[in-house]
N, C-alpha and C positions, 0 to 999 in steps of 0.2 A: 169505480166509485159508486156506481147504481146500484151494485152488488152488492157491498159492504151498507149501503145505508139501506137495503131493502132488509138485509139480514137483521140488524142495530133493529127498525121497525118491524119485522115479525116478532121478535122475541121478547122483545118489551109490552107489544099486544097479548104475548101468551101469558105473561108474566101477568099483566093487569087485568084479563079477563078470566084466570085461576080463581077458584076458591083460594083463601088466605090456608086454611087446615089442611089443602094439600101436598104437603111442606114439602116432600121427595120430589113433585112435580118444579116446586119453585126451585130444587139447587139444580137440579135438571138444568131448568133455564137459566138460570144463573150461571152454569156452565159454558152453557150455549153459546155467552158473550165472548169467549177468549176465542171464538171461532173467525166474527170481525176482522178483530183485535190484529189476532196473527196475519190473516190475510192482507189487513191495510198495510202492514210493517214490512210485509216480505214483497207487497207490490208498489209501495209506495217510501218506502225506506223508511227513516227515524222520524222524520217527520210528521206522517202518517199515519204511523203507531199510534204515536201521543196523540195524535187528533181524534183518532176513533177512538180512542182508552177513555179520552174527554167527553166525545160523544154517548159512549156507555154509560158512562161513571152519570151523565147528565143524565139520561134515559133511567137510569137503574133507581139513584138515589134515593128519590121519591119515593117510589115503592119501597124501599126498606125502613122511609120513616112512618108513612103513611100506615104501612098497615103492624105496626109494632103499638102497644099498648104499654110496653114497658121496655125497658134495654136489656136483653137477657146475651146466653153467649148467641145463641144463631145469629142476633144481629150484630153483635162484634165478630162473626165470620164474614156477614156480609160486608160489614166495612174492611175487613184484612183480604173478602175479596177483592173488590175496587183497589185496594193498595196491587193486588198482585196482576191486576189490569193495565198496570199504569207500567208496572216493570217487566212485564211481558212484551208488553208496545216497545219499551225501551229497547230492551235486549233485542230484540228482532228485526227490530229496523235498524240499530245498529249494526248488527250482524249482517243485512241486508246492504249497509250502505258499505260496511267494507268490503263485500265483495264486489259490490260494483266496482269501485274504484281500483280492487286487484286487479278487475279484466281489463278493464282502461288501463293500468300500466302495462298490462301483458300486450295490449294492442299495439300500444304507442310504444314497447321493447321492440314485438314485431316491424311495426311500419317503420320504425331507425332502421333496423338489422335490413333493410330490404330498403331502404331509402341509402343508407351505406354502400350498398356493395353498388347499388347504380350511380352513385359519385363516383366512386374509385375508379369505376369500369371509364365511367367520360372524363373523367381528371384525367387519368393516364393516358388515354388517346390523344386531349388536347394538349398535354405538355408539352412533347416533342416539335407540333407546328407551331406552339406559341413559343419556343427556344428560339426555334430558327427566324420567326417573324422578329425579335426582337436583338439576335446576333443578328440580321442584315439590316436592319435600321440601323442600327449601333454604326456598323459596315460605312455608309451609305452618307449616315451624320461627319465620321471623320473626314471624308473624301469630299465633303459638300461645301465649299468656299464657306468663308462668314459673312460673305458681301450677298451671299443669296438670298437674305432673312426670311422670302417666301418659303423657299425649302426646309430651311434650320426650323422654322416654324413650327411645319408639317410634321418633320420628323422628330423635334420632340413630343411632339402631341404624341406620336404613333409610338414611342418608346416609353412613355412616361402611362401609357393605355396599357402596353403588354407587360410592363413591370406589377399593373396594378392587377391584370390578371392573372400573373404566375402566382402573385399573392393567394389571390382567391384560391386557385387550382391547390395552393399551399397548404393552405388552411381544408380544402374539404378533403385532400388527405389525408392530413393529420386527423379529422374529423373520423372518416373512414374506417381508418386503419389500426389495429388493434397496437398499445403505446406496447412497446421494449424499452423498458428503463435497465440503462447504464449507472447504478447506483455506485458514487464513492462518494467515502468518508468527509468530509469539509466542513468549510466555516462559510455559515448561509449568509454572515454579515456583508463577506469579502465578496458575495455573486451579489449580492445587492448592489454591493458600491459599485462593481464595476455594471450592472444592467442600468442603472441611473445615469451613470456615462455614457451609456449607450445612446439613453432615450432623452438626455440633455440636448444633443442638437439640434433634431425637428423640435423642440418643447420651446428653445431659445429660441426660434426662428418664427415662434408662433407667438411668445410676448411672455410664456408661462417660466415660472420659475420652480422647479425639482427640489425639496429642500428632504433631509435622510436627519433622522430621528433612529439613531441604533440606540440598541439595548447591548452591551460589551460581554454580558455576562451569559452570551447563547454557547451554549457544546457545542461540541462537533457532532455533525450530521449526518447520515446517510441521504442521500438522496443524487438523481439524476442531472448534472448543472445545466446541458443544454435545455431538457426540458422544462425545466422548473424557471430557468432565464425567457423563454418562450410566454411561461405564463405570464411572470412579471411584466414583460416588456407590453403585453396586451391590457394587462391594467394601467399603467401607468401612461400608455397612447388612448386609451378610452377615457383619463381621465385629462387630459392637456386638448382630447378633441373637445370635451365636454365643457372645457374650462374656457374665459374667455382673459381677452390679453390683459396681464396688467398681472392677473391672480399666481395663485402655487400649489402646487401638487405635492403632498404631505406623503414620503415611502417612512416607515418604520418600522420594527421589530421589536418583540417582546419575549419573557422567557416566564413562564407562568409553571415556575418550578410544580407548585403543589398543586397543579393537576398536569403535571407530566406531559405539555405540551410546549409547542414554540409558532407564535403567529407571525406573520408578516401581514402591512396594512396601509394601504392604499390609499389616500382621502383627495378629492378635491370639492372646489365653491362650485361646481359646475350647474348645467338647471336640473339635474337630478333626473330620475323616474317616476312617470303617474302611477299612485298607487294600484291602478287597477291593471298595472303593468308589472308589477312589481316581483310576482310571483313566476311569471312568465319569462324573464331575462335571459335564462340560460336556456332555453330551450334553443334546439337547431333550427335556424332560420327564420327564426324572430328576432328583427331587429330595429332600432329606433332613427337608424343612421342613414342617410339618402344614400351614399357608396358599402353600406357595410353587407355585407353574406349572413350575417346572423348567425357566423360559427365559432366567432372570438371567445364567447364568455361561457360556450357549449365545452372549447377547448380547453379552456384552463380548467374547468372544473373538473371535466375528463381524466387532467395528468394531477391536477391535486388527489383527487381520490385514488391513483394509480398510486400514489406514496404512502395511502390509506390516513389522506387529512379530509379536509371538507374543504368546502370554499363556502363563505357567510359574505353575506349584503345587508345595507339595511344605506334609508338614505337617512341626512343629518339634518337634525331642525332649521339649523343655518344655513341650508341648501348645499344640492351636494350630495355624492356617495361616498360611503366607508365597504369596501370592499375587506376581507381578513382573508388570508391563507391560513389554515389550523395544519399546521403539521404536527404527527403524534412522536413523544422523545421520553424512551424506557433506558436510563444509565444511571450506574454508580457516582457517590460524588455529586450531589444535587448542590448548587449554588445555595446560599442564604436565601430564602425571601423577603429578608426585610431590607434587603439592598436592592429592590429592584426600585428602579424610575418610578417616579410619580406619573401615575396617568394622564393624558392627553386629559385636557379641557373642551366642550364646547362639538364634541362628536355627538349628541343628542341621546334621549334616550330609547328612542324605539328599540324596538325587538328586533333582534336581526335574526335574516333566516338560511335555510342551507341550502344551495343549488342540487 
């Protein structure tokens, strides 16, 4: 910064201590300024530009009114100069600020690609002992009277511990490991209905109520069932954890013919995400949850983009998240769109964004 404001104050002295009639000398300096200029942009990104373009444009100004007696063209070049100060700062530190940010994804590609393969490597090692610790409890429970309750005790604790860790080891596989979709032909309605059954149980037992909002009028699909029911079923348990009893967990589907897409969407009253969290959610191993891995919402987004859809969030003014699945749909035979469902009420209008 000492640099750039020594340079802004050299030039402006040369500028001001010039004879006025040595007019080649003044675009000289005049020149001089985009020297700054660039410099702040490329060391300090967009931001910076514009500050020292401000700082010039401040510095300069004066001088081009001060010593003009009348408005001719030279001093409407030096005002299209100052204009072309301002968008030279722009450009450059633009330019500046996305590359930064390229290398920051290129690092954080990096440190996954290499944060990956040391999961897989200690997943895989721990699966096998955590199998056997969890078939000899198992073992151990049948064979243990039910008059023992100390034991029964213990040993659900100890089984109900390694089921929760095959989980994890589950999840940073799948994390891991590069997705093979088994794509067939279906109807996304029918994996719905039946992933909502699935995730009815623990949801009833928590107080929360599942309710399915289909859209009839979805094609048929390509896509992966186990894995795409994996995603689901991780929404829909993120949202009955987040929810408290009494409330309900909104799954539906839509078919948004004329732009060639089909969503699935998730909703509950849950306490939501703090904005300054917001952006952050899918990332691997952040997470909000006292038991969670911070790979759930890494995963889903993971297999949704393997079908080449996106995964979108955004939370709802009523409190609460709206999760969408966007899967992409190119076929003949497009449904009406004036038959589709009236839109959900009351999902807010933020901006939703893409994992």
């Amino acid at each position: 910064r000492g640099i750039i404001v020594f340079l802004i104050v050299l030039i402006s002295l040369a500028h001001y201590r010039t004879r006025e009639d040595l007019l080649y000398l003044h675009v000289i300096y005049r020149e001089m300024y985009f020297l700054p200029v660039v410099l702040a942009g490329f060391w300090f990104g967009l931001r910076g530009g514009l500050l020292a373009s401000l700082t010039v444009t401040c510095a300069y100004l004066p001088f081009v009114f001060l010593s003009a007696d009348r408005f001719t063209g030279h001093e409407f070049g030096n005002l299209l100069e100052i204009m072309l100060y301002f968008a030279v700062g722009l450009l450059v530190g633009w330019m500046r600020d996305q590359e930064v940010r390229r290398q920051e994804e290129q690092r954080q590609m990096a440190s996954l690609a290499a944060m990956g393969k040391g999961i897989s490597c200690i997943a895989h090692d721990m699966k096998t002992p955590l199998t056997a610790i969890g078939g000899f409890a198992r073992q151990l429970r049948r064979r243990t009277p039910d008059g023992d309750s100390d034991a029964v005790k213990k040993l659900d604790i100890i089984i109900g511990q390694a089921d929760r860790l095959e989980l994890m080891i589950m999840d940073m596989l799948a994390f891991a490991r590069p997705l093979q979709l088994d794509r067939r032909r279906g109807d996304l309605n029918d994996l719905v209905r039946q992933t909502v059954e699935v995730a009815a149980g623990p949801a009833s037992a928590a107080g929360i109520r599942i309710e399915l909002d289909l859209d009839e009028r979805l094609p048929s699909l390509l896509f992966d069932r186990n894995r795409l029911q994996q995603a689901l079923l991780n929404l829909i348990g993120n949202g009955v954890e987040a929810s408290a009893a009494g409330s309900r967990v909104v799954v539906r589907s839509r078919l948004h013919a004329g732009e060639d897409r089909v969503v699935v969407e998730v909703l509950d009253r849950g306490r939501g995400v703090d904005e300054q969290e917001m952006d952050r959610i899918c990332t691997p191993f952040m997470t909000t949850k006292k038991n969670g891995t911070g790979l759930g919402l890494a995963i889903v987004s993971k297999i949704v983009q393997a079908h080449g859809g996106r995964l979108r969030y955004r939370s709802r003014d009523n409190g609460g998240m709206l999760f969408t699945i966007v899967l992409p749909w190119r076929g003949e035979g497009k449904p009406d769109a004036s038959s589709a469902p009236a839109p959900a009420v009351g999902t807010g209008p933020r901006e939703d964004r893409d994992a």
